[in-house]
N, C-alpha and C positions, 0 to 999 in steps of 0.2 A: 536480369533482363526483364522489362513487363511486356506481357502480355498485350498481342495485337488484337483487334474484334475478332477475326476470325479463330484462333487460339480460344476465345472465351466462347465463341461458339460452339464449336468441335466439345468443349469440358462440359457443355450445356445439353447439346445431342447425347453426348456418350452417358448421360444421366437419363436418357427419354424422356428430358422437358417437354412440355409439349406446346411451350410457347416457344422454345428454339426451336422446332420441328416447321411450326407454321411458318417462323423467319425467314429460317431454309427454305420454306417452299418459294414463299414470299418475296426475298432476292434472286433464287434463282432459277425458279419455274418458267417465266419467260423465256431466257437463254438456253434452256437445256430445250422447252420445247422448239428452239428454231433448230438445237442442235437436230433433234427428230424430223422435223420439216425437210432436211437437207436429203435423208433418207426413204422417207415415209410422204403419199401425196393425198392421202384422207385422212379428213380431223378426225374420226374415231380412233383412224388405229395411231396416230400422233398422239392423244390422248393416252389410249392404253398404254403406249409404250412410256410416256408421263408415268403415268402412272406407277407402272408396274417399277423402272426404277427407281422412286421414289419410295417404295416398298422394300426394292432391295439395299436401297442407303441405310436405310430404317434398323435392317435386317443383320446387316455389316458394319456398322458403324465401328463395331470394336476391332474390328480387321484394320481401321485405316490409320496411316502413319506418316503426320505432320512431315513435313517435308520443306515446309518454308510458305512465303506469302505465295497465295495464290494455287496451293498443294489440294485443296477442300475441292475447289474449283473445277481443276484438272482431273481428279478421284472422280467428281459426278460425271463430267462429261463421257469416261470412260463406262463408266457403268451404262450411261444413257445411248450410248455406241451399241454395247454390244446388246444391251438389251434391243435397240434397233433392228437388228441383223441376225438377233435371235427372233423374232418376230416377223420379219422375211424370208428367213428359212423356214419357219412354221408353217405361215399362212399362205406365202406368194410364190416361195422359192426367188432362186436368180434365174432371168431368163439371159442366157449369155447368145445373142444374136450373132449365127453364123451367114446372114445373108450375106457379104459385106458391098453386096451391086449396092445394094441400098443407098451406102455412104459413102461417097467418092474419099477416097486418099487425099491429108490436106497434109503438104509439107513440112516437117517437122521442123525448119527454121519459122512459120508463120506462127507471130506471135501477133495476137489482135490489139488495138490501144482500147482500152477503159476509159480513156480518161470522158468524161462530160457522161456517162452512163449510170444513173443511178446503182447503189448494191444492193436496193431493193429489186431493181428490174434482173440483176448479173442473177442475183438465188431463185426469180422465179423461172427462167433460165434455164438454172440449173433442175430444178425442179420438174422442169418439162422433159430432161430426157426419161430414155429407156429405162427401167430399172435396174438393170444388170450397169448400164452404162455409168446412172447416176450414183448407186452402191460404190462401184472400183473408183471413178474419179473422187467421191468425200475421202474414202477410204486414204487414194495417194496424197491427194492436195491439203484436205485439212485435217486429216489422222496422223502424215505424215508415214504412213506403212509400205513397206516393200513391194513389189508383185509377190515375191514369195511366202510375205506375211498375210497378203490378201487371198491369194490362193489357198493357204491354209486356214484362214476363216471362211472363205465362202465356197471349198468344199467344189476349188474350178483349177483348171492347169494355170500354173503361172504363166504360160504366153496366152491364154487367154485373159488375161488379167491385163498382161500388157495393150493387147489388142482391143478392151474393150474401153484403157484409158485413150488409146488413142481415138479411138473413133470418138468415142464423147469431144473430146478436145475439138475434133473437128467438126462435130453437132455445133459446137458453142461457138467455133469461131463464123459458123454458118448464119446462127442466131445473132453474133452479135453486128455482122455484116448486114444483116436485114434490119435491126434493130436500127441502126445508124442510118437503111437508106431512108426508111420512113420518118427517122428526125430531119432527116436532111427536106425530104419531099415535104414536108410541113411549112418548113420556115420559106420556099422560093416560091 
């Protein structure tokens, strides 16, 4: 069977090329830093956290085990997770907001339509909530993690975990309600 690019990448790293390294950075420094944007809302510490996994690929590389197309990919963004959230426990902590007057109850059958909304506008968005709020929502929606797995990385109960995916849910679908009446108030 030959050898796919990413295959001859990985044989390239795990040598400490240092032209596959920059490759590495090269295709997927972008991507991994939006993965950290989803987390993180200052380019420095987006950066650092760039950084520092990008140190620990470096670091690990012989730990990692082909798995199929797209396995290299999945491996970084993992690293760049939790280096994320290692980095808000350090510096920021989670703030897990017990106000809940704050944010009215929105019912769990509303689900908002996207459609005509930019996914640049949906992530800044998301980016706009709470910390604790935006942490557990990436966490559920594109980690794909438990409450009970989330709980256990961020060091919170698990119904807080639930409670503060729902509230974000309902931040967004609060946002995206607004978002839409100002497109709409534009065009009439």
């Amino acid at each position: 069977m030959e050898e796919n690019k990413e295959q001859i990448l990985i044989k390239r790293l795990l040598t400490k090329e240092e032209a596959a390294w920059k490759e590495l950075f090269g295709n997927y420094s972008g991507n991994l830093a939006g993965v950290c944007s989803r987390y993180l809302s200052g380019k420095d510490d987006i950066h650092d956290v760039l950084q520092n996994s990008f140190i620990k690929m470096f670091r690990s590389i012989e730990t990692f085990e082909y798995r199929g197309n797209g396995s290299l990919k999945a491996w970084m963004i993992r690293i760049t997770v939790n280096e994320a959230l290692k980095h808000i426990r350090q510096h920021s902590g989670i703030t897990i907001n017990d106000d809940l007057t704050e944010f009215p109850d929105i019912p769990n059958d509303e689900e908002p339509d996207l459609d005509e909304i930019p996914q640049a506008a949906i992530m800044k968005m998301i980016r706009s909530l709470p910390d604790g709020y935006r942490t557990v929502f990436n966490l559920f929606v594109f980690e794909k993690k438990s409450h009970k797995e989330i709980a256990g990385l961020l060091g919170i109960a698990e119904n807080s975990s639930a409670s503060q995916l729902h509230r974000a849910k309902g931040l967004l679908i609060r946002k995206i309600k607004e978002f839409k009446m100002s497109k709409k108030a534009q065009y009439e």
